[in-house]
C-alpha positions as CSV (number, residue, x, y, z in Angstrom):
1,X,40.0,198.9,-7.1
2,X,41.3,202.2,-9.0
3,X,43.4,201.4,-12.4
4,X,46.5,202.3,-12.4
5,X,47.7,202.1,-8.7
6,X,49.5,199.8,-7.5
7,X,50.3,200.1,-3.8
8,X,51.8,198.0,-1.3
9,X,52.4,197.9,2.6
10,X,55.6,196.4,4.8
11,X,56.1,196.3,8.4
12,X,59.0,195.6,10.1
13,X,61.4,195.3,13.0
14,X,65.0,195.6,13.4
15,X,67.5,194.8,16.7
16,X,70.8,196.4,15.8
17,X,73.6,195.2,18.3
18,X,75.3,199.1,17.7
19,X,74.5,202.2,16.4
20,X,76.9,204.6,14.5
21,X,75.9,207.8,15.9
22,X,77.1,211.4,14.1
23,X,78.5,214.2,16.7
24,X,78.1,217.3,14.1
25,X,79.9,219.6,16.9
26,X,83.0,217.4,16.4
27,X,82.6,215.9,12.7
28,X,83.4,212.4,13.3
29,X,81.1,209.2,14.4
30,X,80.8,206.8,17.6
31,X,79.5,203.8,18.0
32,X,77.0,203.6,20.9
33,X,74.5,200.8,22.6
34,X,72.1,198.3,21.2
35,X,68.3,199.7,19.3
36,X,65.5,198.4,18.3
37,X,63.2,199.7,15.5
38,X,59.9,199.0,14.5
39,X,57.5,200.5,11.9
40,X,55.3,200.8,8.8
41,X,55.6,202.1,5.3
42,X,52.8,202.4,2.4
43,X,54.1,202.6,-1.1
44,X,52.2,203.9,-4.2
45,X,52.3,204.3,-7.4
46,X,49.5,205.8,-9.6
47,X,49.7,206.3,-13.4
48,X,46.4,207.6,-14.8
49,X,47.7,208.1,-18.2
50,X,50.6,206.3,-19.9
51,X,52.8,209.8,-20.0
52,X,51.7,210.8,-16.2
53,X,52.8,209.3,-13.0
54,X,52.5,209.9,-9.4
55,X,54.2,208.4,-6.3
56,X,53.8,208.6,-2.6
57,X,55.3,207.1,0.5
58,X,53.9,207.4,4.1
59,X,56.5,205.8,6.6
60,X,55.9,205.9,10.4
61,X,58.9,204.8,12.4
62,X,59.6,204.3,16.3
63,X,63.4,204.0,17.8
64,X,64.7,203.7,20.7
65,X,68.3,202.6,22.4
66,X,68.0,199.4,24.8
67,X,69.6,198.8,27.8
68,X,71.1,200.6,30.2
69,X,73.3,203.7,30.4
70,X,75.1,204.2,33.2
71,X,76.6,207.8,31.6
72,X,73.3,209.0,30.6
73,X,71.4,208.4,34.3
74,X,74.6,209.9,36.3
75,X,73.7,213.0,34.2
76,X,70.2,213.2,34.6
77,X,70.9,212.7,38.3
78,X,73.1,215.8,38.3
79,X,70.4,218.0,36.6
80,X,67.5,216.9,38.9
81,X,68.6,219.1,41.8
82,X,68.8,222.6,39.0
83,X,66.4,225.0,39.4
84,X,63.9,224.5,36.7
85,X,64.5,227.6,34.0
């Protein structure tokens, strides 16, 4: 063990039933489909002397909408038969 660090580790998961997505080409927010999001995060702190102390945080996130999109996959279809560029 080093003195002076204390350091801790949390993983979770989230299901959110909606996301509040921001559109910066228009300024304003809309709600959109169900995500899930899972991850890690590692927390230190480390004071080697009473005056001195150092922090670091190391969090590693994946996100991703669930469910279907019938907009999105219209669109994709659409693009399939463009020349690539």
């Amino acid at each position: 063990m080093i003195s002076g660090l204390t350091s801790s580790v949390s993983l979770f998961l989230l299901d959110s039933e909606s996301e509040i997505l921001f559109s910066g080409g228009a300024g304003d927010t809309t709600a959109s489909g169900p995500s899930r999001r899972y991850g890690i995060e590692w927390t230190n702190d480390y004071r080697p002397l009473s005056w001195l102390s150092l922090e670091g945080d190391i969090a590693v996130t994946h996100a991703r909408f669930r469910g279907d999109d019938p907009d999105q996959a219209a669109l994709y279809a659409s693009l399939a038969a463009l020349p690539a560029a």
